[in-house]
C-alpha positions, 0 to 999 in steps of 0.5 A: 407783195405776194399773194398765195390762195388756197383754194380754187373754189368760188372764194378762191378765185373770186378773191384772186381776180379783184386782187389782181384787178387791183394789182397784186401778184397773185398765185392760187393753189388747188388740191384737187387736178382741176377745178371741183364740180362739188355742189349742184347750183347756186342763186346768186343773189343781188348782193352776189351780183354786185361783186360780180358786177365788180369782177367784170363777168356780170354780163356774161353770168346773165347770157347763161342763167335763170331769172327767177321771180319768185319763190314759193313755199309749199307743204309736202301735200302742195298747199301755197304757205307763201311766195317771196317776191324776188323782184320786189327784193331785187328792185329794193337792193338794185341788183338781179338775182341770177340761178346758175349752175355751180359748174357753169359760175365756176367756168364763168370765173375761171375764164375770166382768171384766165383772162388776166393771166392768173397763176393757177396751180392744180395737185397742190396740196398744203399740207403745212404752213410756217411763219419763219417771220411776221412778214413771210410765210412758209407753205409746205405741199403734199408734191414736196414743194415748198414756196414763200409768201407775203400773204396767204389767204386760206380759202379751202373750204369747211370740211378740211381747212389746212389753213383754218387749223394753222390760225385756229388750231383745230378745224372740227366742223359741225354736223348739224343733223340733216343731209343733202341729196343734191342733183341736176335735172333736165327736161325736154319739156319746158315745164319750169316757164313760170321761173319761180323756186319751189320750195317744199316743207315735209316733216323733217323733210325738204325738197327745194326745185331751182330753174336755170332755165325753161328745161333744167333745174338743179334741187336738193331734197333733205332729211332730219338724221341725227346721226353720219352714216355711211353713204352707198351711191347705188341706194341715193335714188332707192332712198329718195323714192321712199322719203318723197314719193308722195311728194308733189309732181315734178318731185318724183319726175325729177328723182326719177329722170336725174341721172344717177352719177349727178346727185351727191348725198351731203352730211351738211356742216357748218362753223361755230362763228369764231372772233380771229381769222387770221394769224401772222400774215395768214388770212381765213376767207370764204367757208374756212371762216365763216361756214354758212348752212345751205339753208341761209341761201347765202354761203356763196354770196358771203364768199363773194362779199368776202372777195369783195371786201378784202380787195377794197381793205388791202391797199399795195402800199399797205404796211401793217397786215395785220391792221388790215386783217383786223380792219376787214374781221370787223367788217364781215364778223358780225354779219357773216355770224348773223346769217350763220345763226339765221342758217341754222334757225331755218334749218331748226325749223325745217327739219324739226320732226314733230307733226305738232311743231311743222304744222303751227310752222306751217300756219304761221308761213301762211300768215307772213307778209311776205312782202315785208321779208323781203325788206327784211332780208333785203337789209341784211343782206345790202348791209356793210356792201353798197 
């Protein structure tokens, strides 16, 4: 049974090394000439670092990541709202969480696909795909090769998913009104020793701090925009003065020392949670089907349970696919939409630019026992995993 990928991002290559742990004959095609650097970083939450666990590169994820404790949530003037006790959601799922470097997770993967000698193809481009049988697919690349497969598995992403159109008909992510500009930070200063997330609350307005280690951070600082613009790199640091300058110190350290060519401005999109995933012997995995906002702290994770789950699904005797694609839909639909919805309710609220609004958000932060979130969100996030 072959098996083609598209997509060499987390998805991708997190499902080709649990199918091919399992024994399938698996092959990935990547659009772009290597592996993309998109996106600054990632926490890994414990439901993340149980697949990981499973994939076999757990142990060296940790040699190279951040363990944070907790993470705090502040208004804009640096007033405590809460802390989530990430230790306490980490002892009630079993499991770490580990911040990282997307770059650094991606290298992580990428050796270990290496390791078991998985085909990756770079400047492959799908441009088209053909189902001649309910048993065979037909993919068609922009380099004008051609080649057939017994399953393909769509995981290129949210914004331009040829896969996604091929099962759907249509592939219109969301905008959702607020940007990202995203960057890495490095000191030479130990000043993240306290290993604990930062997370800032403006009106309309966003700036989260994530150590990977004593000196170095990855952030994100993000605005209500009810309308795309265009971007112009050189305004990125002009534009993030004039919003946070006020902002509480290592803010403006931060904006000021990250070099120029390391932060990204992001129109964040999402998916409308759709019921089919899949057509023919065509499968959407990762962000093609299920798009999270960064705001769930879960898009990643769900990519990775995603793997997870569809390498625990697919059997090599497998017969009917399309059991097997029915089978793991109803396995992650309903709780990728939950966190989809969650996603965008946190977002409702963060960039929400009333003054009125953001401050009775922020009381009530302060009146929220924390330590029960973290049940809550320990249960949502261990359901249908372990």
């Amino acid at each position: 049974m072959k098996i083609s990928i598209i997509g060499a991002g987390i998805t991708g290559l997190s499902t080709a090394i649990l199918l091919k742990i399992k024994g399938f004959d698996v092959c990935v095609y990547e659009r772009n000439s290597k592996i993309s650097d998109i996106g600054a970083g990632i926490v890994c939450w414990p439901n993340a670092c149980f697949v990981l666990e499973k994939m076999g590169v757990l142990s060296e994820l940790k040699k190279i990541a951040y363990k944070p404790k907790y993470m705090k949530r502040l208004s804009k003037e640096g007033e405590l709202l809460g802390i989530i006790p990430i230790l306490k959601l980490n002892e009630l799922m079993n499991y770490p969480s580990y911040s990282i470097l997307r770059k650094d997770l991606m290298k992580v993967l990428l050796i270990q696909a290496e390791k078991l000698k998985i085909n990756i193809l770079y400047n492959y481009n799908l441009t088209k795909l053909a189902s001649s049988s309910k048993k065979s697919t037909s993919l068609y690349f922009e380099n004008g090769s051609c080649f057939k497969s017994d399953i393909v598995l769509g995981a290129d992403g949210r914004m331009n998913s040829t896969v996604r159109t091929y099962v759907c008909g249509q592939n219109s992510p969301v905008y959702q009104g607020f940007i990202n500009w995203i960057g890495t930070f490095e000191s030479k200063e130990k000043i993240f020793s306290k290993n604990e997330i930062s997370d800032y609350w403006g009106i309309g307005e966003r700036f989260g701090i994530v150590p990977v280690s004593e000196t170095k951070a990855y952030w994100a600082g993000a605005i209500y925009q009810k309308k795309i613009a265009d971007n112009n790199e050189n305004l990125y640091k002009f534009e993030l003065n004039k919003i946070f300058r006020f902002w509480p110190n290592p803010i403006g350290k931060i904006i000021k020392d990250t070099p120029l060519k390391s932060i990204k401005k992001i129109y964040i999109h999402d998916h409308d949670p759709i019921q089919t995933w899949h057509k023919n012997n065509v499968l959407l995995i990762g962000d093609a089907s299920h798009a999270a906002l960064p705001t769930s702290g879960q898009g990643a994770c769900q990519a990775l349970e995603d793997a997870w789950h569809l390498s625990q699904c697919l059997k090599i005797d497998s017969v009917d696919i399309k059991i097997v694609f029915q089978n793991f839909t109803l396995k992650r639909l309903k709780k990728t939409s939950i966190i989809n919805k969650i996603g965008r309710n946190i977002a409702a609220d963060l960039f929400n630019d009333s003054k009125v609004f953001c401050k009775n958000r922020n009381t009530e932060a302060q009146g929220i026992n924390y330590e029960a979130l973290a049940y809550s969100m320990a249960r949502t996030w261990r359901s249908d995993l372990y």
